[in-house]
C-alpha positions as CSV (number, residue, x, y, z in Angstrom):
1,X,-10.8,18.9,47.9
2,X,-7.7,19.1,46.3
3,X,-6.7,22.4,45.3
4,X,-5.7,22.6,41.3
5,X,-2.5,24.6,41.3
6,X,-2.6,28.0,39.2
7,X,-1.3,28.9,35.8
8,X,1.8,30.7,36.9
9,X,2.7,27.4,38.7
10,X,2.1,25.2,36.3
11,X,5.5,24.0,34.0
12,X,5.9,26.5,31.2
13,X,5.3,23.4,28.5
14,X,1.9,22.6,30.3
15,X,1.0,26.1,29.9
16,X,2.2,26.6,26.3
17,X,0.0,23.3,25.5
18,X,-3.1,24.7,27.6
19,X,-2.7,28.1,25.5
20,X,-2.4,26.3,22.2
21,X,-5.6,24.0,23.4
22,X,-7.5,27.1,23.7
23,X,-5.9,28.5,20.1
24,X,-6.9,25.8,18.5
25,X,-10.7,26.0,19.7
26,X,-10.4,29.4,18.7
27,X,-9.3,29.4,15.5
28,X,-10.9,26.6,14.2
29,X,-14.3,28.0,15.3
30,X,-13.3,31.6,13.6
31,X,-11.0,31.2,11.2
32,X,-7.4,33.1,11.6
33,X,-8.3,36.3,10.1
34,X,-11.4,36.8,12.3
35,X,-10.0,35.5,15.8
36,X,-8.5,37.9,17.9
37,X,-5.7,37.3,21.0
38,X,-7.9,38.1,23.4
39,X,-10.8,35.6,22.6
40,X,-8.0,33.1,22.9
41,X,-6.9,34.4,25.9
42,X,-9.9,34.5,27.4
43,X,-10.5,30.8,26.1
44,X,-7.1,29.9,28.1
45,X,-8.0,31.5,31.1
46,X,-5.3,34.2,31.1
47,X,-4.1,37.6,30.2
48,X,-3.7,38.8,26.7
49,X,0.2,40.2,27.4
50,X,0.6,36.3,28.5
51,X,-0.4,35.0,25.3
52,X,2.8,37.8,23.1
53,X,4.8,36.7,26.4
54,X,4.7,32.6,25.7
55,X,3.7,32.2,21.6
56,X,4.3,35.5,20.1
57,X,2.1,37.2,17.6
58,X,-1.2,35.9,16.2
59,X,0.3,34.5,13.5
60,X,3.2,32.4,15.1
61,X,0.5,31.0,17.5
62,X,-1.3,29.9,14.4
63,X,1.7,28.6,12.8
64,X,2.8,26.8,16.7
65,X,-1.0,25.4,16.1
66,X,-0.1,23.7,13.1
67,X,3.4,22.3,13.9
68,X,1.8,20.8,17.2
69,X,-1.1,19.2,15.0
70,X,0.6,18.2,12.2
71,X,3.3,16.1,14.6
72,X,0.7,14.7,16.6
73,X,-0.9,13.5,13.2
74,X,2.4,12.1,11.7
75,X,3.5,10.6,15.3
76,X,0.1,8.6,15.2
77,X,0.2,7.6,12.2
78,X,4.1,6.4,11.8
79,X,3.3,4.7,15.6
80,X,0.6,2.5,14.4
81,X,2.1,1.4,11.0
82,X,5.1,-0.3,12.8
83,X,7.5,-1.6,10.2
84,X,7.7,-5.1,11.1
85,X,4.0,-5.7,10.0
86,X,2.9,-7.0,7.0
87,X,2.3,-4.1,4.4
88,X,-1.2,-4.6,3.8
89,X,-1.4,-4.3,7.7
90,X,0.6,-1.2,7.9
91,X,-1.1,0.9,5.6
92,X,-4.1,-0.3,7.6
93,X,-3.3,0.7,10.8
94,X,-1.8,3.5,9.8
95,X,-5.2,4.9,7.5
96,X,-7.1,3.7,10.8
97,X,-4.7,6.0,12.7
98,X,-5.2,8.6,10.6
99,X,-9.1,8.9,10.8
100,X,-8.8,8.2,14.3
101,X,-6.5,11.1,15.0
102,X,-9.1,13.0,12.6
103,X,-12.3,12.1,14.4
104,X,-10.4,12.9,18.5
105,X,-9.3,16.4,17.1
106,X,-11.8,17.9,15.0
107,X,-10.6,21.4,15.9
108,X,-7.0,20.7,15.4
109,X,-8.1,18.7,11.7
110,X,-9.7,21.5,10.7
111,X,-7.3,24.2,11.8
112,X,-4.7,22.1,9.9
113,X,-5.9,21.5,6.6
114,X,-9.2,23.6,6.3
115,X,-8.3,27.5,7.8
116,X,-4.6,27.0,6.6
117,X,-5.1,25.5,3.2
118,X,-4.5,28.8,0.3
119,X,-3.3,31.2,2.9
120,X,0.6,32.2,3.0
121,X,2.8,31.7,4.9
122,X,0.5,28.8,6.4
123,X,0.2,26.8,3.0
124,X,3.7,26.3,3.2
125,X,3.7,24.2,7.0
126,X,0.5,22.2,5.5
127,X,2.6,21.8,2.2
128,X,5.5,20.4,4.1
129,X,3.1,18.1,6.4
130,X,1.6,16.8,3.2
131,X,5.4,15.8,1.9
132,X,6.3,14.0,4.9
133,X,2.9,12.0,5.0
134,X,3.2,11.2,1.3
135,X,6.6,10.3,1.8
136,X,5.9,7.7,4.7
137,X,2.8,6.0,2.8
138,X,5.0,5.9,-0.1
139,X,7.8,4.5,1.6
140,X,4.6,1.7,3.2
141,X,3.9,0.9,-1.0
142,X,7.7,0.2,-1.9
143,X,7.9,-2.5,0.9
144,X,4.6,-3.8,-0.6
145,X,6.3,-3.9,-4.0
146,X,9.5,-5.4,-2.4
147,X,7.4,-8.0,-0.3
148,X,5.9,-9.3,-3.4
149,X,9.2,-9.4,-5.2
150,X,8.6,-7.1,-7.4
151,X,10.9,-3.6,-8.3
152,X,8.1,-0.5,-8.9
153,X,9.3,2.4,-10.4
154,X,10.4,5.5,-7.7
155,X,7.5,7.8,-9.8
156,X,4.8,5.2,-9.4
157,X,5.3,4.8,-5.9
158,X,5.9,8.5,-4.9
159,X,2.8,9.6,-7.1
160,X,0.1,6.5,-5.6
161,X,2.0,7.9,-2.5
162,X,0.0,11.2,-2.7
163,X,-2.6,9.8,-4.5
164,X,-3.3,8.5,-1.1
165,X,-2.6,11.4,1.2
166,X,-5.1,13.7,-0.4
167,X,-7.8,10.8,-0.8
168,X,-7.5,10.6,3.0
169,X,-7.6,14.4,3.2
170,X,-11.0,14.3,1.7
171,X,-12.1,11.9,3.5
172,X,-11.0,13.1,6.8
173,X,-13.2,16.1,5.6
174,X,-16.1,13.7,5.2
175,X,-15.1,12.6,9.0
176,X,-15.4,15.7,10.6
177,X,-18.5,16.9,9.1
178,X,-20.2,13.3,9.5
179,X,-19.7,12.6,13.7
180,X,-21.9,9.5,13.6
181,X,-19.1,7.8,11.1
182,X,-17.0,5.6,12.9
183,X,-13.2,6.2,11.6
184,X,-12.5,2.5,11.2
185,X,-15.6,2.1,8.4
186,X,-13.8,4.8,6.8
187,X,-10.4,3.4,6.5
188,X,-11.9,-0.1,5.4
189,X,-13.4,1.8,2.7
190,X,-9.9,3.6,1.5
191,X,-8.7,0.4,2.1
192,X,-10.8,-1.5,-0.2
193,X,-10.5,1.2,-2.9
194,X,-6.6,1.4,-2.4
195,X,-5.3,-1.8,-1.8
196,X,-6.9,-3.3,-4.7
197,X,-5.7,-0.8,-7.4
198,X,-2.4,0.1,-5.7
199,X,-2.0,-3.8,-5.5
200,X,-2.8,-4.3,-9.5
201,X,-0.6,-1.2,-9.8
202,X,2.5,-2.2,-8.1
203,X,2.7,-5.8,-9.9
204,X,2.9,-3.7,-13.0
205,X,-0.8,-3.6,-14.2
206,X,-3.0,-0.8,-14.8
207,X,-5.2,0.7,-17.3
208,X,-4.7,1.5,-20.3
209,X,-5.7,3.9,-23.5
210,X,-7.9,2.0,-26.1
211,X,-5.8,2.9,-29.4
């Protein structure tokens, strides 16, 4: 049998990702407030004084949990909705990413936007995740507008933009709580719901206010 090699040999990165595997578990099982250093020590298979040594306090392993999460997310996402697809087919891929990424890390979804969301200085990372995801779908809706040879106005986009983002975030919510759904019915539905008034907005329709 081969012998697995121990901790201490193992390249520090492999270890800091083991320790943040075990974090994430952790935390996303008992919150930030209510997990403790040594549960996730214990979790990672190694000493408490290991765990200061590597990530630092509590919090800046919490905050090192959502920087790893929230770059995994964005890097799946901006991987699948290559730019020389069609738009329709990006934001496709790129929603079907999204709920993908959702429904393979449950722990790390709900570390990210569930025991972060309203609590400082955490809000803040999930804020800035939230910008850079609304500013990638928005970017997805102005080559829409360009393709069709139309010029939509920076507000519209940004706004549809996250529009989007948090109708995903709800959804993803509806992922994690609902294993059974497969992430690909969910980002056909989005789909359905977005392209068709995003589409109607972008060639410069939309409701309006009965006088």
């Amino acid at each position: 049998m081969r012998a697995v090699p121990s901790f201490r040999r193992l390249p520090r990165a492999v270890r800091e990702q083991q320790m943040l595997d075990a974090a994430v578990r952790v935390f996303s099982r008992r919150g930030f407030h209510a997990a403790s250093v040594d549960e996730i020590a214990e979790a990672a298979g190694i000493s408490k004084p290991m765990v200061y040594a590597y990530l630092g306090t509590k919090e800046e392993l919490f905050i090192a949990c959502l920087d790893r999460e929230g770059v995994r997310l964005m890097e799946a996402v901006a991987a699948a909705a290559g730019e020389d697809l069609a738009p329709d087919e990006q934001l496709w891929r790129g929603l079907r990413a999204f709920f993908g990424f959702v429904a393979a890390h449950r722990d790390g979804w709900t570390v990210l936007y569930r025991q972060a969301r309203g609590q400082e200085p955490f809000a803040g990372v999930l804020a800035q995740l939230r910008a850079r995801m609304a500013e990638l779908v928005s970017g997805m809706l102005a080559r829409a507008s360009a393709a069709a040879g139309l010029e939509a106005r920076v507000d519209e986009v940004a706004t549809t933009g996250y529009a989007l983002v948090g109708a995903a975030e709800a959804l993803a919510d509806w992922v994690v709580e609902h294993p059974d759904e497969e992430p690909d019915v969910t980002a056909t539905r989005l789909m359905n719901v977005v392209w068709m008034g995003a589409g109607a907005l972008l060639r410069g329709e939309g409701w309006r206010q009965r006088a």
